[in-house]
C-alpha positions in Angstrom: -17.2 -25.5 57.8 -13.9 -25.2 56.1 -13.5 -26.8 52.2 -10.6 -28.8 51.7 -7.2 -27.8 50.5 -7.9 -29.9 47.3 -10.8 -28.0 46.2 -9.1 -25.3 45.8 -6.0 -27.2 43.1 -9.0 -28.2 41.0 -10.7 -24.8 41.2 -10.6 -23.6 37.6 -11.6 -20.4 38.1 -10.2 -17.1 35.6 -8.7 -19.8 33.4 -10.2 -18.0 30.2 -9.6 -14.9 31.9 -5.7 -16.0 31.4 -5.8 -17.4 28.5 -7.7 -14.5 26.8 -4.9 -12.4 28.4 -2.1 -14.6 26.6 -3.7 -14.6 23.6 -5.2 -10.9 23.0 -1.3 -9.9 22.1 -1.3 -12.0 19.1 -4.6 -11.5 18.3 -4.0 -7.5 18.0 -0.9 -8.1 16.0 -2.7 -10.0 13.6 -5.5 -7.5 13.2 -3.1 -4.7 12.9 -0.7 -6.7 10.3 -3.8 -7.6 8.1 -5.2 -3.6 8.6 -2.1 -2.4 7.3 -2.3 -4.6 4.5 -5.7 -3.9 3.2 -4.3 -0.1 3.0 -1.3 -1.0 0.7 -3.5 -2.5 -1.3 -6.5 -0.3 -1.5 -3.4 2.4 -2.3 -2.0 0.1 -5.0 -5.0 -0.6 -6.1 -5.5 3.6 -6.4 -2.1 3.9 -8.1 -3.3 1.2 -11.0 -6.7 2.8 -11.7 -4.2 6.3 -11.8 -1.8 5.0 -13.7 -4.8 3.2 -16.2 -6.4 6.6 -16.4 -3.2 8.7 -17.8 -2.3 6.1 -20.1 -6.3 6.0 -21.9 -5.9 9.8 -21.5 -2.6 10.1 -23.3 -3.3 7.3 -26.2 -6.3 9.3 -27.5 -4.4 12.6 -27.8 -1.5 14.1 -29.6 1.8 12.7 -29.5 3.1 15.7 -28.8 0.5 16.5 -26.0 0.1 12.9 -24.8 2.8 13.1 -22.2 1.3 16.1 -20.4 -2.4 14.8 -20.6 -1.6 11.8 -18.7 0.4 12.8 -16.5 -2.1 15.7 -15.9 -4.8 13.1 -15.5 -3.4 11.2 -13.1 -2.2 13.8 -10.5 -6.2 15.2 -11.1 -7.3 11.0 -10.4 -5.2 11.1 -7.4 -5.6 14.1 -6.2 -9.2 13.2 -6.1 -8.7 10.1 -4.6 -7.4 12.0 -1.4 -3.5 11.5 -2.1 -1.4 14.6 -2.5 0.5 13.6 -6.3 3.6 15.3 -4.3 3.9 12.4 -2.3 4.7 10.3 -5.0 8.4 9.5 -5.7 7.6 9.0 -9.8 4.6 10.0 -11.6 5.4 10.0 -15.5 3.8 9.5 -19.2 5.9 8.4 -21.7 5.7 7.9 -25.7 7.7 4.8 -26.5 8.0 5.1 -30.9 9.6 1.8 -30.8 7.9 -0.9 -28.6 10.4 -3.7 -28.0 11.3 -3.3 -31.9 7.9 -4.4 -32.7 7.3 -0.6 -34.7 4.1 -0.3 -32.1 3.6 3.3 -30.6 2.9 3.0 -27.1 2.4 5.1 -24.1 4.0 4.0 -20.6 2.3 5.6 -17.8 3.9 4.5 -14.8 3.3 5.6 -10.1 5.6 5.1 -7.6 4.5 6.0 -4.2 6.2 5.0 -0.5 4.0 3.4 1.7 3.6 5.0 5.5 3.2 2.4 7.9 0.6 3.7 10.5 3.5 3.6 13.1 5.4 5.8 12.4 9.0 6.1 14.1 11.2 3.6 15.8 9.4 0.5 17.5 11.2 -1.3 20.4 12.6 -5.0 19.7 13.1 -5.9 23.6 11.1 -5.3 26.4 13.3 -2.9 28.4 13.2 -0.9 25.0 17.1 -0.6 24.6 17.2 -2.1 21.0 14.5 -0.1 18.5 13.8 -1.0 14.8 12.5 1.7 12.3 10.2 -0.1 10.1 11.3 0.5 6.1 9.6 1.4 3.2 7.8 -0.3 1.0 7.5 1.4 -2.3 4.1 0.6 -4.3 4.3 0.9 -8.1 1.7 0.4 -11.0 2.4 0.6 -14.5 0.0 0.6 -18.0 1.1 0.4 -21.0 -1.5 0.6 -24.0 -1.2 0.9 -27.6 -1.7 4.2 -28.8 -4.3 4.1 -31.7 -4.2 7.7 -33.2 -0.8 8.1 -33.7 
């Protein structure tokens, strides 16, 4: 016995099956987008604890020796923290005598580090792949300053 025709326009069928298959694009960019933004932060947040670390360093040492310790402390924070300190574009301790003309000694320790995306390289912008994009940096800085107490 044969079914009629209109059975099968009201078949539904691998209707989730297609929508799943529309959707799963934007539901991978949107995992990817929010990945990649939990590792700039976890690396920011790496970069403030560093830079937090060579500033309480430097304010309890010499003023002479307090630019050295922190910076020393940081590249040792980082370095344990799994990021090579040459990757950073500025990692410096600094004595400032004069504090907005307030007369307060204070030490600046301040990390600046490019962010890597996780794709690296050029991405296409078209689907024959003629145009490409390189994604650009995004540099992540921290900065403490703190009071220095024994000078």
């Amino acid at each position: 016995m044969k079914r009629p025709q209109s059975h099968l326009l009201k078949n539904e069928r691998g209707q989730a099956l297609i929508e799943f298959a529309l959707t799963l694009p934007m539901l991978l960019v949107v995992m990817f987008l929010i990945t990649e933004f939990g590792r700039a932060l976890f690396q920011y947040n790496l970069l403030a604890q560093a830079s937090r670390e060579g500033a309480r360093v430097a304010v309890v040492d010499s003023e002479a020796n307090a630019p050295d310790a922190g910076q020393t402390r940081m590249s040792e924070f980082l370095a344990n923290a799994g990021i090579d300190p040459g990757d950073l574009s500025e990692l410096t301790c600094t004595v400032i005598p004069d504090y907005n003309g307030t007369g307060t000694k204070v030490v600046v320790a301040r990390a600046v580090m490019p962010f890597r995306w996780i794709l690296q390289g050029d991405m296409p912008t078209n689907p024959q792949g003629a145009t490409r994009a390189s994604p650009r940096g995004l540099d992540l800085a921290a900065e403490t300053v703190m009071k220095a107490e024994t000078f």
